[in-house]
MARBA-3410 file (N, C-alpha, C, O; in Angstrom, 1 decimal):
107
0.3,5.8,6.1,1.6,5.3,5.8,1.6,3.8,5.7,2.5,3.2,5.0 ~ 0.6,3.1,6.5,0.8,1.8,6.6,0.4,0.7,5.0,0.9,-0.3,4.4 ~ -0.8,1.8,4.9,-1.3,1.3,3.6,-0.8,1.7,2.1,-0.9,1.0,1.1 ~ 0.0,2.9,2.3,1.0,3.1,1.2,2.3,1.9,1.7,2.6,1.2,0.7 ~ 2.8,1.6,2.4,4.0,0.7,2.2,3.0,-0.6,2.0,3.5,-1.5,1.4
2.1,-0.7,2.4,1.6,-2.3,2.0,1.4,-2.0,0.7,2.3,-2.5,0.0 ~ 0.7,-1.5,0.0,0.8,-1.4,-1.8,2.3,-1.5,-2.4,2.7,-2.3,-3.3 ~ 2.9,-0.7,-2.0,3.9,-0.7,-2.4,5.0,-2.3,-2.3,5.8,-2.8,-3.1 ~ 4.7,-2.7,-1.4,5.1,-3.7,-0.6,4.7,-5.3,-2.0,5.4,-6.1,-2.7 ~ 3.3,-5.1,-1.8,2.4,-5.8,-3.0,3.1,-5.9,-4.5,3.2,-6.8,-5.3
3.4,-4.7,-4.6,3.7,-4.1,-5.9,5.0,-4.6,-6.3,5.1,-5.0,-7.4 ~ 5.9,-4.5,-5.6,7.6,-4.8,-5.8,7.3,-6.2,-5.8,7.9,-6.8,-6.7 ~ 6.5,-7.0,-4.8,6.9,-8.5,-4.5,6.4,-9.0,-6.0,7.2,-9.6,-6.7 ~ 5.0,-8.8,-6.4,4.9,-9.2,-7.7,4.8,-8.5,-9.2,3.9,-8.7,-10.1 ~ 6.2,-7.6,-9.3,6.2,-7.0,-10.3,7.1,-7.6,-11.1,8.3,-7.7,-10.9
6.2,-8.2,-12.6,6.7,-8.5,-13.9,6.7,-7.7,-14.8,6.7,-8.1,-16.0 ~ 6.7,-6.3,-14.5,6.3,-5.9,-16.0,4.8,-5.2,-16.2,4.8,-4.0,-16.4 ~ 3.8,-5.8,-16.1,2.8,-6.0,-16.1,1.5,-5.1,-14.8,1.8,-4.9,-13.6 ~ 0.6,-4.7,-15.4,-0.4,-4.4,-14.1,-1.0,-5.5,-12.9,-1.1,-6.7,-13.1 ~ -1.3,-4.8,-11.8,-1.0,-5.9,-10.8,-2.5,-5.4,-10.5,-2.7,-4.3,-11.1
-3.4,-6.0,-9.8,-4.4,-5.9,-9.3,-4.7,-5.6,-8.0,-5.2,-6.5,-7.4 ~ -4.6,-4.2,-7.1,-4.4,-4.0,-6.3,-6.1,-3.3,-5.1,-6.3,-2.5,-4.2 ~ -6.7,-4.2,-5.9,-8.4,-3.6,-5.2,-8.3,-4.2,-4.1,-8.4,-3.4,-3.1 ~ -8.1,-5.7,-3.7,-8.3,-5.8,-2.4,-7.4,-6.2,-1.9,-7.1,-7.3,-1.6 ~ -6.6,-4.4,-1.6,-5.5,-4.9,-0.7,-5.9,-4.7,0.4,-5.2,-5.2,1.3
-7.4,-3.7,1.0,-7.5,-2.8,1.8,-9.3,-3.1,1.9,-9.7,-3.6,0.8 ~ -10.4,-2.9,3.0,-11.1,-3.0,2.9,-11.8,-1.9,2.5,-13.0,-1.9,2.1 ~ -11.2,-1.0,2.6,-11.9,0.8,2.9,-11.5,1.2,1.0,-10.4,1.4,0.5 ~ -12.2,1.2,0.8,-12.1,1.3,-1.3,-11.5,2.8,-1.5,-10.5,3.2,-2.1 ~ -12.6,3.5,-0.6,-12.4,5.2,-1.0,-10.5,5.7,-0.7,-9.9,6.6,-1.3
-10.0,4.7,0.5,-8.9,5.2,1.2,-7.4,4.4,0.6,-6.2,4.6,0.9 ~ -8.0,3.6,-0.2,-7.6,2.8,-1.1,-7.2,3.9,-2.6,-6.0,4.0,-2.9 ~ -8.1,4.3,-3.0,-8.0,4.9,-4.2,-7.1,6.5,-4.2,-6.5,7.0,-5.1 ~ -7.3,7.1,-2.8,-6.7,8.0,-2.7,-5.5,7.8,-2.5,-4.6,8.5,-3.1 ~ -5.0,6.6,-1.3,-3.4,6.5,-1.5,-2.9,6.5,-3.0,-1.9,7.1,-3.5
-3.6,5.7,-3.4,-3.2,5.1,-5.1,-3.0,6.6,-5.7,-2.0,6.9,-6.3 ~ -4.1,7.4,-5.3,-3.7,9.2,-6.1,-2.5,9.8,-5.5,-1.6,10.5,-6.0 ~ -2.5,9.6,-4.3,-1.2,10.5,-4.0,0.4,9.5,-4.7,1.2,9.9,-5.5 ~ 0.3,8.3,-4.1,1.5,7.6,-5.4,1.6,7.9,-6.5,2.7,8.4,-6.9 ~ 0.5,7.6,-7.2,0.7,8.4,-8.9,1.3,9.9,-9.5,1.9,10.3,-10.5
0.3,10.8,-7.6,0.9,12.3,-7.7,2.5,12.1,-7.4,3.2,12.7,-8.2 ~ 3.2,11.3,-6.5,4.4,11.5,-6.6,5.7,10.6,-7.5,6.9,10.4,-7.2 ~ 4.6,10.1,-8.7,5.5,9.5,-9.1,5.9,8.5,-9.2,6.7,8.1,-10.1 ~ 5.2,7.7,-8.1,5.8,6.6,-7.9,5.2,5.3,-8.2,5.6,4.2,-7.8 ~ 4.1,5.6,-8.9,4.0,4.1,-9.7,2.7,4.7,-10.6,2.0,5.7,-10.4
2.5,4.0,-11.5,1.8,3.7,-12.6,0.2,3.0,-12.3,0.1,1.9,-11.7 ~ -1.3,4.0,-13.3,-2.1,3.2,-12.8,-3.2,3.0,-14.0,-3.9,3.9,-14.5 ~ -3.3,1.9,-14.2,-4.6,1.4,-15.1,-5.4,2.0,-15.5,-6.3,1.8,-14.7 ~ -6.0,3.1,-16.4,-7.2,3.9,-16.5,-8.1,3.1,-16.8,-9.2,3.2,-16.3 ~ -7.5,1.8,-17.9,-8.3,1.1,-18.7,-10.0,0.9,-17.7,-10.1,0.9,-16.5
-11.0,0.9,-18.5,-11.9,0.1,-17.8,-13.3,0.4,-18.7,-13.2,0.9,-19.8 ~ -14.7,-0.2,-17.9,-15.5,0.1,-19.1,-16.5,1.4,-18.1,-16.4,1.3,-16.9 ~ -17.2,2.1,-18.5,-18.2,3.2,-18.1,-19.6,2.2,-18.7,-19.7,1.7,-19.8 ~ -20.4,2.3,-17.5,-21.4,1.8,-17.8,-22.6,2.3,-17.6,-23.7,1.7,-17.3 ~ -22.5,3.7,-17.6,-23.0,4.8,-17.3,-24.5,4.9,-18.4,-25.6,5.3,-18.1
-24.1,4.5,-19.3,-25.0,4.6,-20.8,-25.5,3.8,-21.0,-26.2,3.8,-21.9 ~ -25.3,2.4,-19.9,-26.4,1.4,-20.0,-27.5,1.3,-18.5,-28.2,0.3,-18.2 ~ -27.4,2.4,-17.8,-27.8,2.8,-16.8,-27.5,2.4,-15.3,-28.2,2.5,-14.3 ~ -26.2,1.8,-15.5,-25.7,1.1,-14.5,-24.9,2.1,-13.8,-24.0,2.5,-14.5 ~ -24.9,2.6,-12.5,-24.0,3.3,-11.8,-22.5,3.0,-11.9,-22.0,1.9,-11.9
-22.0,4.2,-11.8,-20.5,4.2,-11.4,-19.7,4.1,-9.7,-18.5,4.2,-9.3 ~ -20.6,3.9,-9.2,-20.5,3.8,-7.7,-19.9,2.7,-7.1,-19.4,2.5,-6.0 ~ -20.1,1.7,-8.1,-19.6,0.4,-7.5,-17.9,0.3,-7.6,-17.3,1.3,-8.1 ~ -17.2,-1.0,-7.0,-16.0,-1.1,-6.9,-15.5,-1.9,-8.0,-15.7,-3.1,-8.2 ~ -14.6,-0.7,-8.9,-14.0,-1.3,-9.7,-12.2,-1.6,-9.7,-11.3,-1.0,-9.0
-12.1,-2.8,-10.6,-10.6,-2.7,-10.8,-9.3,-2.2,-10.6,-8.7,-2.3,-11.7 ~ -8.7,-1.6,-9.8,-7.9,-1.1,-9.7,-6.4,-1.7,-10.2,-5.7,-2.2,-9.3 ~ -5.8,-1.7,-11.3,-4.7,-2.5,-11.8,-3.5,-0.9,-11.3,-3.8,0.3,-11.1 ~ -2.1,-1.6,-11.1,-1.0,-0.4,-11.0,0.4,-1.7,-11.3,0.5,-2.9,-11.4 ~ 1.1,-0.6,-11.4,2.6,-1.2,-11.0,3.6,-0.2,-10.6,3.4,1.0,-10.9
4.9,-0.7,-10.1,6.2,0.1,-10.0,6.4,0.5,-10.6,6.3,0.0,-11.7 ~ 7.0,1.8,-10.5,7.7,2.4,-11.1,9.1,2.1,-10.4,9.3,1.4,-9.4 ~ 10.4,3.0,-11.3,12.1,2.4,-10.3,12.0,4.3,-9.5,12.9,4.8,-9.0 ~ 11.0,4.8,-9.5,11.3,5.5,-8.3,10.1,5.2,-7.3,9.6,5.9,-6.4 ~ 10.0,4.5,-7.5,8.9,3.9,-6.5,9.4,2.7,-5.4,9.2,2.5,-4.2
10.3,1.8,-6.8,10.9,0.9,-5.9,12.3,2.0,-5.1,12.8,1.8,-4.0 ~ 12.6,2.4,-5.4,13.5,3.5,-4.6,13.2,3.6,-3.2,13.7,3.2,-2.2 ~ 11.9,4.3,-3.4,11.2,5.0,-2.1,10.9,3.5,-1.2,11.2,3.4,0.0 ~ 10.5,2.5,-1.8,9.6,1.4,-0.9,11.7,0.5,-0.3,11.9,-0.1,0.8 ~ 12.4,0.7,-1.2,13.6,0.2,-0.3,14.0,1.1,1.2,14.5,0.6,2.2
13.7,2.5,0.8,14.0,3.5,2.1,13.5,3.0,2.9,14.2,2.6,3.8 ~ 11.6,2.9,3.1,11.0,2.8,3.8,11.1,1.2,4.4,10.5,0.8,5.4 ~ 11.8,0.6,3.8,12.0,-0.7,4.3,13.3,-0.5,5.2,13.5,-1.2,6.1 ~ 14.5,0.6,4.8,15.0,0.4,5.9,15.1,1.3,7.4,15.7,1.1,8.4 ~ 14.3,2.3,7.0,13.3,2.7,7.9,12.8,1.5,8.7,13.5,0.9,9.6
11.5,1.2,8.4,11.3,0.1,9.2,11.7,-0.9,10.1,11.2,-1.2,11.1 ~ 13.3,-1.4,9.4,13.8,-2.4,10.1,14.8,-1.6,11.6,15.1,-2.2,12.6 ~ 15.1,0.0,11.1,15.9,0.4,12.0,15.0,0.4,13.6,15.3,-0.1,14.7 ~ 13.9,1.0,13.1,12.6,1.1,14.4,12.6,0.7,15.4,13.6,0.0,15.4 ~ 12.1,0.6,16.3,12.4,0.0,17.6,10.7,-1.5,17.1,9.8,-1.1,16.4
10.6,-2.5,17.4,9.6,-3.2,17.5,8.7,-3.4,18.6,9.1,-3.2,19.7 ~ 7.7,-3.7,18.4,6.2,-3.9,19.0,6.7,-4.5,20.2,6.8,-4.3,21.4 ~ 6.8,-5.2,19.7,7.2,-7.0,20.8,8.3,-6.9,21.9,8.3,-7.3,23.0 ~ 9.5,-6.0,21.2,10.8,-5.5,22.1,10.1,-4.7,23.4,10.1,-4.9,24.7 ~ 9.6,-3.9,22.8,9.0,-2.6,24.4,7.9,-3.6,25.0,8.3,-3.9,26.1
7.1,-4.1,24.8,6.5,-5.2,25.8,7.4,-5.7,26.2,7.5,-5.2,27.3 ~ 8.7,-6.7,26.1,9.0,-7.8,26.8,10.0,-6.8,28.0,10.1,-7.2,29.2 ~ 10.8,-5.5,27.5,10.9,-4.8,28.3,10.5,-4.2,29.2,11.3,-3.8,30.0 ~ 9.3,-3.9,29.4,8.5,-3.9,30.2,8.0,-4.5,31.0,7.8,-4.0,32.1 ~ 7.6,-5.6,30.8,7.4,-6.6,31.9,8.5,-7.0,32.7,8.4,-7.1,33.9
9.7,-7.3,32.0,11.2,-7.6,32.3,11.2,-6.0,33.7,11.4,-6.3,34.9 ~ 11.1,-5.1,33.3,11.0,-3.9,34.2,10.3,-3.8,35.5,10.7,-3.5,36.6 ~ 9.0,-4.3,34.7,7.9,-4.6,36.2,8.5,-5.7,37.1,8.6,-5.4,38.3 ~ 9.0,-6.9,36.8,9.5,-7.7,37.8,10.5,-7.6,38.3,10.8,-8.2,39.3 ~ 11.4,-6.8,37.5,12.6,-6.4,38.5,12.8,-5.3,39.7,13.7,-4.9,40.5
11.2,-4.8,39.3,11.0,-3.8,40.7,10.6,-4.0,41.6,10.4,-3.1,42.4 ~ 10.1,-5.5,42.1,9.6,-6.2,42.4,10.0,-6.3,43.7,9.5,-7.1,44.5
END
């Protein structure tokens, strides 16, 4: 989930129109590519097939290539939800200072 709202995240902040380059948003390539497949499966954004096969000059296809995408408007739909999702959440930082706040008042 983290890594689909950060693409997504990527995507809306710099969407002109245009394909965005989204290979290193993520270190992990393979887990990268599959979020990208399930987005596409649902719709929600658009992805670059373009590229070259270099298969016939005997160069493997294993290495990491290009990954271009962009928004789609049901995509920015979904990444507004999940944004206000997010903000409703309880934060990181709030249950630590409560807790400590708790520990010394038992004190």
């Amino acid at each position: 989930m983290k890594l689909e709202y950060s693409i997504l995240e990527h995507l809306s902040d710099h969407d002109n129109g245009k394909f965005v380059d989204v290979t290193f948003l993520d270190d992990d390539y393979v887990a990268l590519k599959e979020t990208l497949d399930e987005l596409k499966g649902k719709n929600l954004i658009l992805i670059d097939q373009s590229g070259r096969d270099f298969g016939a000059f005997g160069i493997g296809n294993t290495r990491i290539k290009s990954i271009r995408a962009k928004i789609k408007m049901n995509g920015r739909v979904y990444f507004d939800s999940l944004k206000k999702i997010k903000k409703i959440g309880p934060k990181g930082n709030d249950r630590k200072n409560r807790w400590s706040l708790s520990y010394f008042l038992n004190l």
